[in-house]
C-alpha positions as CSV (number, residue, x, y, z in Angstrom):
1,X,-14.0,20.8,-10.8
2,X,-15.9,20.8,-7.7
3,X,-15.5,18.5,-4.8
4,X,-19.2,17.4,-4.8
5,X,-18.7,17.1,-8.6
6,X,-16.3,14.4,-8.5
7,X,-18.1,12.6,-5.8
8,X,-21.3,12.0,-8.2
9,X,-19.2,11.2,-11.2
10,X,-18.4,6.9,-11.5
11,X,-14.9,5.6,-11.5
12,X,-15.1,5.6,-15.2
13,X,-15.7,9.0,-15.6
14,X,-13.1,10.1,-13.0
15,X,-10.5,8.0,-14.9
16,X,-11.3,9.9,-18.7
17,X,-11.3,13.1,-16.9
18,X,-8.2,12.5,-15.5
19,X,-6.5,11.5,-18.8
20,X,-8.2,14.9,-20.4
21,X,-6.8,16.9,-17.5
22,X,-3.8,15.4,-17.5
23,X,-3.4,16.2,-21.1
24,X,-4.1,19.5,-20.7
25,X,-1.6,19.7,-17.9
26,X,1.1,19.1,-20.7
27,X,-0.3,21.4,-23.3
28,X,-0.2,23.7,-20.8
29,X,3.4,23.4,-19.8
30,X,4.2,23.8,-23.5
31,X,2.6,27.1,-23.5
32,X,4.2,28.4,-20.6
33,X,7.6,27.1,-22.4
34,X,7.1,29.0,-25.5
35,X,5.5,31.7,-23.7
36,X,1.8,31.6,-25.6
37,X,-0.1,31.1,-22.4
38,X,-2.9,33.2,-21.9
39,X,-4.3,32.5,-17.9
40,X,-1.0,31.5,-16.1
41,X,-4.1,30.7,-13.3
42,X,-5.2,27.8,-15.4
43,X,-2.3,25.8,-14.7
44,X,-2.8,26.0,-10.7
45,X,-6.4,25.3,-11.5
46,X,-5.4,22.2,-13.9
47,X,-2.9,20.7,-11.1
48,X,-6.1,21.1,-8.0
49,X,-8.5,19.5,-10.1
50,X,-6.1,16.2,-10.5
51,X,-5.1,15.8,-7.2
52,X,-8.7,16.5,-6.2
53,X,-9.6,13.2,-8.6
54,X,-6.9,11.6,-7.5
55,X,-7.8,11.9,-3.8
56,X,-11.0,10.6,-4.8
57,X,-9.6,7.6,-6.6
58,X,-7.7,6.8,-3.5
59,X,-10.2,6.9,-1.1
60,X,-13.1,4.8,-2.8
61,X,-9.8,2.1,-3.4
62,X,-9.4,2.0,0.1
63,X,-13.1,1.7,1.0
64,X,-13.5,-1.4,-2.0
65,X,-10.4,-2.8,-0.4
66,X,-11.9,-2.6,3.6
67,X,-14.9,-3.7,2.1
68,X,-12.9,-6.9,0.9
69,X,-11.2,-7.5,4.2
């Protein structure tokens, strides 16, 4: 996911995408487990993408909270 991508998206759509990601994360653990995974690269790729959402999440919290104060 792109950083500009997740900028455009609303906080409802970052939230589902981060549940279906994080999903993915652990289906993709599982593979690697019981060796079936096919691009070992998706994993790294999975993990960015969260923290890039995440990151996201954070900072409009803390703009809707400064906006409070």
């Amino acid at each position: 996911m792109a950083k500009n991508d997740i900028k455009g998206r609303s906080d409802a759509d970052l939230a589902n995408d981060l549940q279906a990601l994080k999903r993915e994360q652990l289906n993709l653990r599982f593979q690697a487990a019981t060796a079936q995974l096919e691009k070992p690269s998706r994993v790294k790729e999975v993990r960015r993408s969260i923290a890039r959402i995440q990151t996201e999440q954070t900072v409009r919290a803390g703009k809707a909270s400064a906006a409070d104060a």
